[in-house]
N, C-alpha and C positions, 0 to 999 in steps of 0.2 A: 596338037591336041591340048585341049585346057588341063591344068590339076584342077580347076572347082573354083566356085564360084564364093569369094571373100565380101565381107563387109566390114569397110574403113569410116572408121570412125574421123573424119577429113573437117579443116576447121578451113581451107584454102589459104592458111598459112606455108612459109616454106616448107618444115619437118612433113607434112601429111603431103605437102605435092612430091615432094620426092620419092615418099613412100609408095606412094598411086603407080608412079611409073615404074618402078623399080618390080612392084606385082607382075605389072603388067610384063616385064621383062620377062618373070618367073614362070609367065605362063600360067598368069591369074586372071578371070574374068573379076573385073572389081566393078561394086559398088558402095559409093560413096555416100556418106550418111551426113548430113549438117544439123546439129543440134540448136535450137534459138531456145537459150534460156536466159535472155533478155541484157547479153552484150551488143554494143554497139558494133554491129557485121555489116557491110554489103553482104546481103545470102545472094543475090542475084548475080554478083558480078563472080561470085566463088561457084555460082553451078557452071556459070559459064566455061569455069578458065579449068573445074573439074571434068566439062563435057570435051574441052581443049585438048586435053591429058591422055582422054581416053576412055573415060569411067562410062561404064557400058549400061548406066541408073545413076541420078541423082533423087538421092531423099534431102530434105529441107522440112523439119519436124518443127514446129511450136510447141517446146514443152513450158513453157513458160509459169500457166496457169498449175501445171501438173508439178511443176516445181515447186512453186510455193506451196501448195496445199499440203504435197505428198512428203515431204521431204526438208523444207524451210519451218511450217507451221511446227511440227514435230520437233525440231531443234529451240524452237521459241524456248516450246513447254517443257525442254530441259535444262532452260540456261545454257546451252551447250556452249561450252569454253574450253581448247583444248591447251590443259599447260598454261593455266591463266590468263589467257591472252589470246589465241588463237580462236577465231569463233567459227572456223570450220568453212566459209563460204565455198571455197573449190572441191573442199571434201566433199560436203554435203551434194554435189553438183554432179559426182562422177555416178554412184548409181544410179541416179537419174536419165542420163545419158547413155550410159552403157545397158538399163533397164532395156529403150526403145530398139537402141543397138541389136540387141537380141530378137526382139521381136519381129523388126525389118528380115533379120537371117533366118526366121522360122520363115516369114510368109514368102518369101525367095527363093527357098532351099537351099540356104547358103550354107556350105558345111564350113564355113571359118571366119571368124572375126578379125579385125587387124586395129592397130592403132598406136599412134606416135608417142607415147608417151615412154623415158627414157628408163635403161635398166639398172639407175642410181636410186630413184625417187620413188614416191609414195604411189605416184596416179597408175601405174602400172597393176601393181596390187590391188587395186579399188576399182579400176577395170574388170578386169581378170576374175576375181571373187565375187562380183556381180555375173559376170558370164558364166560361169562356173554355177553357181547356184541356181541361174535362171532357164541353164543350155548346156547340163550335163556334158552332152556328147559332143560339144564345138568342139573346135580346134582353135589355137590362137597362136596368130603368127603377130612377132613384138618384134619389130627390125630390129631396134636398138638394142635387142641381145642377141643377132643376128652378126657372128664377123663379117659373115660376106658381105653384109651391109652397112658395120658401122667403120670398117676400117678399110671400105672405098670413100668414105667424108674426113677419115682420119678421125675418128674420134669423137665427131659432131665439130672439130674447127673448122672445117670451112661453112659450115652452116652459121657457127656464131658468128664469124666475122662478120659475115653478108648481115645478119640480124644485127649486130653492131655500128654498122653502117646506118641502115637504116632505122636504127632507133631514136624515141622521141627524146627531147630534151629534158621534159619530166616523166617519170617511170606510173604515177599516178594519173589514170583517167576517168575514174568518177567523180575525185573529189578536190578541191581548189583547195588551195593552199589556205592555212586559217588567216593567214596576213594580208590576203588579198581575199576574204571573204567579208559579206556584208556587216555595215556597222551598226546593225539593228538586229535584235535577236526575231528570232522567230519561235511563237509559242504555238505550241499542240496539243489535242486533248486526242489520246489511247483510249478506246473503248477495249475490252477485254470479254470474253466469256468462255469457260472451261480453258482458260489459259492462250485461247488465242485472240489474235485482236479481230472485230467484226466494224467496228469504224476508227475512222482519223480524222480529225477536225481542223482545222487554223481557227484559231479563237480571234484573231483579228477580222481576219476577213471571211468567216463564215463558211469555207470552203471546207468538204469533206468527201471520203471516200470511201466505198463499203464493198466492196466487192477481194476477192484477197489477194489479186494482182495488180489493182488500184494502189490499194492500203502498201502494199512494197515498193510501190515503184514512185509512189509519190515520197514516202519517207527516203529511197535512194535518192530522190532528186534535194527532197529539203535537209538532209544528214549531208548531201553530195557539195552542196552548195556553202557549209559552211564549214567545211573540210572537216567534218567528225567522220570517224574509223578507220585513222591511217593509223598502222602498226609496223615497226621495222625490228624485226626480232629472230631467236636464234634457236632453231625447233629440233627436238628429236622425232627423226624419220625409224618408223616403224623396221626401216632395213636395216637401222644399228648404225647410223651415222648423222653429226648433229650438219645442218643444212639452212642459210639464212636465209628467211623468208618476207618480203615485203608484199600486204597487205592491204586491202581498203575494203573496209564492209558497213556503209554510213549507215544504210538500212538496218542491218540487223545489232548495231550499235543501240542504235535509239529505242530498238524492243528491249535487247535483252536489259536496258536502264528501266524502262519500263515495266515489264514482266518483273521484274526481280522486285522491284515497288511493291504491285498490285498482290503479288504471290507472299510476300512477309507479312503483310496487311487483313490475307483470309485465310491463310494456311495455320493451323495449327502447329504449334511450334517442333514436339518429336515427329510428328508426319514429315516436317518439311525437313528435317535434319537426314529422316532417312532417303528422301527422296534428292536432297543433296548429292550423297554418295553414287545413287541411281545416272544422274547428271553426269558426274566423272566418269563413269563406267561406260556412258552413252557414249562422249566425249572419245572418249579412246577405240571406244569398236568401229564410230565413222572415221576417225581419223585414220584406222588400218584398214578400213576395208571391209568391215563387216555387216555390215547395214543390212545385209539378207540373211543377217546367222540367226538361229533357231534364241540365242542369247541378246539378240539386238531387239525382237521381234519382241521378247518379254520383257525385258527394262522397254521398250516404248510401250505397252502396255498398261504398265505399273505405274510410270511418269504420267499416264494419260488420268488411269483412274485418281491420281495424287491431284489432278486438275481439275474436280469436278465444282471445286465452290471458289477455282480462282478467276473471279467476275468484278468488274468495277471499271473503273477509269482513273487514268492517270494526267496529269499535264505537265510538260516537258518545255524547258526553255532549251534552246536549240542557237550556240553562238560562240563563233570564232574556237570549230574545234573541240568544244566541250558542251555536255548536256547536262541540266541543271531540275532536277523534280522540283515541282512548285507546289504540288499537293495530288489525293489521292483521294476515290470515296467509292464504296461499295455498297450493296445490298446485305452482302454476306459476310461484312467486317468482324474481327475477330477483336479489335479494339475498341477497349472499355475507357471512356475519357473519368468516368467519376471513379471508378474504379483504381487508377490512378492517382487521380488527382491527390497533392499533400492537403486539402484545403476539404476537401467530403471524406469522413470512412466510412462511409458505403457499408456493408457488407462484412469486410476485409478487415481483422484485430488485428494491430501493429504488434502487438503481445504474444502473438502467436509466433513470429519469426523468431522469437528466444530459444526456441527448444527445435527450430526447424534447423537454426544456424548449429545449438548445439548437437544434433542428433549428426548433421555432417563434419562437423567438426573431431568426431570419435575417431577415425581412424589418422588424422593430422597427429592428432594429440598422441595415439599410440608411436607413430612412426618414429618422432620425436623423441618421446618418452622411454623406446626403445634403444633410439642412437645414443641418449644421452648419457642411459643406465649403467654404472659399471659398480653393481655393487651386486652384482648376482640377480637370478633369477628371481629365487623367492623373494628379493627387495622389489626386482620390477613389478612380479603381480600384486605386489603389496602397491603401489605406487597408480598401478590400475583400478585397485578394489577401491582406494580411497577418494582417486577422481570421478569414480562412477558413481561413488556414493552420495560425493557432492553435487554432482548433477541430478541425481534421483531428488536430493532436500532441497535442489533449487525449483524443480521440474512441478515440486507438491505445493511449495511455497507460492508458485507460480497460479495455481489451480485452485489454494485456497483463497489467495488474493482476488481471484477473479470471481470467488462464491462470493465472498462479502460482497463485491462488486452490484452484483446482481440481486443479493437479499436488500441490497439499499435501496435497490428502483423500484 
């Protein structure tokens, strides 16, 4: 007699075939779930060898589009960087996955979820808290914290070896080595509007792309090509232990250079400083797995309304591994060139920052004035009254200078 009908989250790699049969052992009706969020898979030759196994349903889902829009676009508009460095690609991947995951178990009546991911690491968590939020009442079988299950493989070693074995020679498959990448840059122009990109051009060759899984997939291929978004670095895992992790994410390399252009460019300067902090906070909740918390849900909110006037274009030199802005221009620019300029005063009295410097400069001057003091109290406020005073006779001096100034015109 069955225990009930499971939905395996199954990529047709080793870890998930194993897992398949091992259900099916337990006296699982399994169905097996394949998610296409636009890695290079045989799906055909995985339902196959899944219908081989035993899986009593194969799904083969295209979230691809719903990837980017849902999930990728939303990370643009944060900067999303985790730990300086980390830009979230497999994070940002798992509620997306595990979203459909669910959905497949309602329209099934599956009362349980299942899936490979190990009981060390982050994706378990990011599974799990996505099920959990989405499918209250599942059930979630996690082999790998399953003894009966992990200490018939020993551990997971006889799986790494076999993985071992058959491993490629370079660990990197989207992106070419920058030494063996073309020796001509390639230039792009980002269109942007409310923070996301809505076209990508080739400024050489006139080529563009406007649809929002175009726009990814062409920037993976020209980020992929010239080995930009390899990262080999050393992350802390949400579970309390630090885990090295290597990296490739050309695509979203080349926005976040992008985005973070067009966004300093029309963003108001304390807006964007608070929506910085927003970014971090984003940063960390995808990275642990909260992507559906009632707290995620309102920093993308916040980040989004912070995006309403960030619109423009960017152009990107793209070569040997590194991305280079060439320039930027907006409708909505927040940059004033004469305003600046040393050569127009506009506007803007150079006269004016005497008393701005001074007015920030009051509490330096105390902290100092206090370290330095040792001659009693009543010396220090005495030491105070007489610099305030001096800055009041300069502050007047200042103000009648600038009458004459004006009686003269």
């Amino acid at each position: 007699m069955s225990k009930g009908t499971v939905v395996l989250a199954y990529s047709g790699g080793l870890d998930t075939s194993c897992i398949l049969v091992w259900l099916k052992e337990q006296g699982y009706d399994v169905i097996t779930y394949l998610a296409n969020i636009g890695q290079d898979e045989d799906f055909e030759a995985a339902r196959k060898k899944a219908e081989s196994l035993g899986a009593k349903k194969v799904f083969i889902e295209d979230l691809r589009s719903d990837f980017v829009e849902d999930f990728i676009w939303p990370s643009v508009q944060a900067n999303a960087v985790y730990e300086d460095r980390y830009l979230l690609g497999t994070a940002i991947a798992r509620p997306c996955i595990a979203r459909r995951q669910v959905e497949i178990a309602r329209k099934e009546g599956a009362q349980f979820v299942s899936h490979g991911a190990t009981g060390k690491g982050n994706d378990q968590i990011r599974f799990e808290l996505t099920c959990y939020a989405l499918y209250p009442e599942v059930k979630i079988i996690a082999p790998w914290r399953i003894p009966e299950f992990y200490t018939r493989f020993r551990g997971r070693t006889d799986l790494m070896e076999y993985a071992q074995s058959h491993a490629p020679a370079d660990l990197y498959l989207m992106t070419k080595n920058p030494e063996d990448s073309p020796n001509v840059p390639d230039v792009l122009e980002i269109e942007f509007k409310n923070g996301v990109p809505v076209r990508v051009m080739h400024v050489k060759e006139g080529k563009s792309k406007e649809t929002p899984l175009d726009i990814f997939s062409y920037l993976n291929e020209i980020g992929g090509k010239h080995g930009v978004g390899r990262i080999d670095i050393v992350e802390n895992r949400f579970i309390g232990m630090k885990s090295r992790g290597i990296y490739e994410t050309p695509g979203g390399t080349l926005l976040l250079k992008a985005h973070l252009d067009i966004e300093t460019f029309t963003m108001d300067k304390e807006v964007r400083r608070i929506k910085q902090g927003l970014g971090i906070k984003f940063s960390e909740l995808v990275y642990n797995g909260f992507w559906y918390s009632l707290e995620c849900d309102f920093v993308r909110h916040c980040i989004a309304k912070s995006q309403e006037n960030v619109e423009g274009k960017v152009q990107l030199s793209v070569f040997k591994g590194q991305v280079y802005v060439l320039g930027r221009e907006s409708p909505k620019s927040l940059y004033n060139e004469e305003l600046v300029s040393m050569d127009v005063q506009g506007d803007y009295d150079p006269c004016d920052a005497s008393g701005f410097i001074r007015i920030n400069a009051v509490r330096l001057v105390l902290l100092e004035t206090k370290t330095t003091c040792n001659t009693g109290e009543k010396s220090f406020t005495n030491l105070i009254k007489s610099w305030y005073s001096l800055f009041l006779h300069r502050l007047r001096e200042h103000h009648r200078l600038q009458g004459s100034s004006g009686n003269k015109q």
